[in-house]
Each structure stands twice: as structure tokens, then as C-alpha cells.
C-alpha positions as CSV (number, residue, x, y, z in Angstrom):
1,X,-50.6,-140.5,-105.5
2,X,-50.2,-138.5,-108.8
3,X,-52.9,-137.2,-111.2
4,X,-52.2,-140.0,-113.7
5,X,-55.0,-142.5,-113.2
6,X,-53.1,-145.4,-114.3
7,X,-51.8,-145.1,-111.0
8,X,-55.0,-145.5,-108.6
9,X,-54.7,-148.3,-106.8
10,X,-58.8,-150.4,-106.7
11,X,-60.0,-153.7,-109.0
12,X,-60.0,-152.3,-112.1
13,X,-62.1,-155.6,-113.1
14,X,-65.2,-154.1,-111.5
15,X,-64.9,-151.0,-114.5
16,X,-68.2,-151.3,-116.8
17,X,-69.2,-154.8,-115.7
18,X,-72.8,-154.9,-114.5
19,X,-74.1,-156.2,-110.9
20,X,-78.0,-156.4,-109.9
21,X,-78.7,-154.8,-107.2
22,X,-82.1,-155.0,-106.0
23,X,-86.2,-155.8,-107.2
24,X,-88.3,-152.8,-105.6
25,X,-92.1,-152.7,-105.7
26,X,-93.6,-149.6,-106.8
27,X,-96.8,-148.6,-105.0
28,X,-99.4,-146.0,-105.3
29,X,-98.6,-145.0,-101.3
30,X,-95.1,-145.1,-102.5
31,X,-95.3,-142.2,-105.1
32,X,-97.9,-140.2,-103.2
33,X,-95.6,-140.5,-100.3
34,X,-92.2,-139.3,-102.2
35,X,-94.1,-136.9,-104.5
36,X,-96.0,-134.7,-101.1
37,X,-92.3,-134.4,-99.6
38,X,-90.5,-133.2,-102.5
39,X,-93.5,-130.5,-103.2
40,X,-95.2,-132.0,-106.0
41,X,-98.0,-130.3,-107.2
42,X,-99.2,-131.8,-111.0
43,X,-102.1,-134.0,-110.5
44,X,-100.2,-136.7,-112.7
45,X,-98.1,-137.3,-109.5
46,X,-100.3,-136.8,-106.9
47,X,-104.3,-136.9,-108.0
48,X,-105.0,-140.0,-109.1
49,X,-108.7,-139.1,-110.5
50,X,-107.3,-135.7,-112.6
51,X,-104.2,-138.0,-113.1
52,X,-106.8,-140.4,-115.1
53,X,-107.4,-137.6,-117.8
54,X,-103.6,-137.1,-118.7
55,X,-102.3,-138.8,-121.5
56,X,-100.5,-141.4,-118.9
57,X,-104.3,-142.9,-118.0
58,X,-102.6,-142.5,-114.3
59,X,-100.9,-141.8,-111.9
60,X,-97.2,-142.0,-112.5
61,X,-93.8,-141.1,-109.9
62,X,-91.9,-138.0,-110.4
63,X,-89.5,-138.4,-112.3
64,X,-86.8,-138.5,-109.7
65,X,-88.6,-141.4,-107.9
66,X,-86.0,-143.8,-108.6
67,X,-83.4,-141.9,-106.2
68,X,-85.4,-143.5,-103.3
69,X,-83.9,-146.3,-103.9
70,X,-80.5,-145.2,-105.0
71,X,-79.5,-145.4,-101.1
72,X,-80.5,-148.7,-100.7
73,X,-78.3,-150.0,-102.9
74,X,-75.2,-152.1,-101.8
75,X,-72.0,-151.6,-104.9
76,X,-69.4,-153.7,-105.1
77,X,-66.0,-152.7,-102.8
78,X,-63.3,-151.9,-105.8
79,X,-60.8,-151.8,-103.0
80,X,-59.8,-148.2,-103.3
81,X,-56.4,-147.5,-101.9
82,X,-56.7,-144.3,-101.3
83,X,-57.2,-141.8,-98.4
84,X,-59.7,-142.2,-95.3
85,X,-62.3,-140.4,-96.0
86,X,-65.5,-140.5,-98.4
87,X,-68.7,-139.2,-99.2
88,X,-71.4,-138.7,-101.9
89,X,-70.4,-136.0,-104.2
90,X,-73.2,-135.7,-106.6
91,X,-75.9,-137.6,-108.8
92,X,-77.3,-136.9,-111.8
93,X,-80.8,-139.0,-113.2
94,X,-81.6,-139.7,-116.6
95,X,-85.6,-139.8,-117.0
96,X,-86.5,-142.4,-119.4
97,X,-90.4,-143.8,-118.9
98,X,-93.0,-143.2,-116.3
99,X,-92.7,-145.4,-113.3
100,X,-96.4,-146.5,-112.5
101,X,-98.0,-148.0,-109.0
102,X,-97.6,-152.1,-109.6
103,X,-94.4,-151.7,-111.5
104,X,-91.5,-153.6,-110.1
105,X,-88.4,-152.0,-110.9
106,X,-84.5,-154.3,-111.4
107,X,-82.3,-152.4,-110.4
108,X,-78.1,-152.8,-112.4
109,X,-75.6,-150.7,-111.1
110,X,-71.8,-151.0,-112.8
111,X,-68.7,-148.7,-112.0
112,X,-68.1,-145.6,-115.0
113,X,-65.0,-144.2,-113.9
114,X,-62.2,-143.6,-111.2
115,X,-60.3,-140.9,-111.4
116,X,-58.5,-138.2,-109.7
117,X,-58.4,-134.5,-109.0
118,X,-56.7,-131.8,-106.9
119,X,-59.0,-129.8,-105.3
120,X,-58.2,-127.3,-102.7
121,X,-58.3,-129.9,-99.9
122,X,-55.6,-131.5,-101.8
123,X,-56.1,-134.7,-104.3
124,X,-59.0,-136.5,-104.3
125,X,-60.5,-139.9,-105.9
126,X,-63.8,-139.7,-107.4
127,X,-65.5,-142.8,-108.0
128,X,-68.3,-143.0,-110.3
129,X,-71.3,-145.4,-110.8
130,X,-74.3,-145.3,-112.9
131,X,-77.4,-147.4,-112.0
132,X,-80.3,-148.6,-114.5
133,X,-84.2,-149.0,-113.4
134,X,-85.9,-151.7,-115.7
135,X,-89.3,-152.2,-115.0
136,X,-90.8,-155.5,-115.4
137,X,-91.7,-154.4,-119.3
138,X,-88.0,-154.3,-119.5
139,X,-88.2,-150.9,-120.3
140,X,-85.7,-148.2,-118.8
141,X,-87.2,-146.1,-116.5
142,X,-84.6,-143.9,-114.9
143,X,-81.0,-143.7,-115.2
144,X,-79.2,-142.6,-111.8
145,X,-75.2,-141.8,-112.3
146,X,-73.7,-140.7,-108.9
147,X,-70.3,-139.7,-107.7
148,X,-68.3,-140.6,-104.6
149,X,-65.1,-138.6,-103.3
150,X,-62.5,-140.6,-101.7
151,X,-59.7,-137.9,-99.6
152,X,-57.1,-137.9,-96.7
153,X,-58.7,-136.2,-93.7
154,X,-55.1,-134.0,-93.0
């Protein structure tokens, strides 16, 4: 493998094209629940009386609710021929709207990029999707981009 990416070997008909990946139900229990184990203390996440007065009207998820269900989600195989080894490198998330308890949230997920990069355990593929929420509005509510590493294990 060199550093030219025209060289990666995966189906580079999966780049850009968009695949649903999941309907999640948003519940009150839901956001309590992820906002109490990441240490959430503003009442708009976690009090839903002082959450009332806020210019929401309610409660509303953290802003990086949406990750729980990042890991749920099953991408396409772009058939990657490249080392044997691979792991989550990173994610990044775009906050857009407030998600809300009784929102039910699409999830579209499409491959950015593939490319390569010597590091020093040696070259490496990264692999690169980004994944939309749309709640039922059809408004965007978080945008979830995440990386993947690809490497030989010698």
C-alpha cells in the first residue's frame, strides 16, 4: 500500500451515498438516564420542573445524546483490503436542535472519506462516516462524524 488513495482497495460506490440506519425512541428516562452519567448538572437536562421555565418549555437531551445510539448502528462493509486490525479512532458531533422526550429520531449514515496515513505504527487506513439524526419534524438534531483506523497488527 502506498499513500496515494487511488490505491485503497474497498467499494468505492458506498462514498457519499446515504443508508438508514435505525428509528430510536427518545424518552424522558432516556435523557435523565444518559444526562446523570455523563455529569449533567443544568436543570434543562435533568429537572424537568426548572426545565419548564427555560426558553425550551422542557426538558431537552444533552447535546451529545445522539452518541447513544451512534454504537448501535450497523454501516455498510466497503470491503476494505487492508490490514487486520481496526478500531474507533475518534467522533466529532455537530449539535443542531434540542432532542426532546417523545421525539423519534431517523437515523442516515453515508461514508465521507477513505484515506491513508503513516503513523508511527506504520500506514494506516482511516475510514470515515458521518451520521444524521432527523427527528420526526424532519429537523436535524445532531450530526455524529466518526473515524475508524484500519492497520497490520506486525
Amino acid at each position: 500500500m502506498t499513500t496515494d488513495d487511488d490505491e485503497i482497495q474497498y467499494n468505492k460506490s458506498l462514498l457519499g451515498v446515504e443508508h438508514e440506519v435505525g428509528v430510536f425512541e427518545v424518552t424522558k428516562e432516556k435523557i435523565l438516564g444518559f444526562a446523570i452519567s455523563t455529569g449533567e448538572t443544568d436543570p434543562v437536562f435533568i429537572d424537568e420542573e426548572k426545565a419548564k421555565e427555560s426558553k425550551h418549555g422542557g426538558l431537552i437531551a444533552p447535546p451529545t445524546f445522539c452518541n447513544i445510539f451512534a454504537g448501535d448502528i450497523k454501516r455498510p462493509d466497503i470491503g476494505l483490503e487492508f490490514g487486520d486490525l481496526g478500531f474507533h479512532a475518534g467522533q466529532a458531533i455537530e449539535y443542531s436542535n434540542p432532542v426532546r422526550p417523545g421525539d423519534t429520531l431517523t437515523a442516515k449514515t453515508k461514508l465521507k472519506e477513505v484515506y491513508p496515513k503513516t503513523g508511527r505504527s506504520g500506514k494506516m487506513v482511516f475510514e470515515v462516516w458521518e451520521t444524521s439524526f432527523t427527528n420526526q419534524r424532519g429537523d436535524t438534531a445532531a450530526t455524529v462524524r466518526e473515524s475508524f483506523v484500519h492497520r497490520s497488527k506486525t
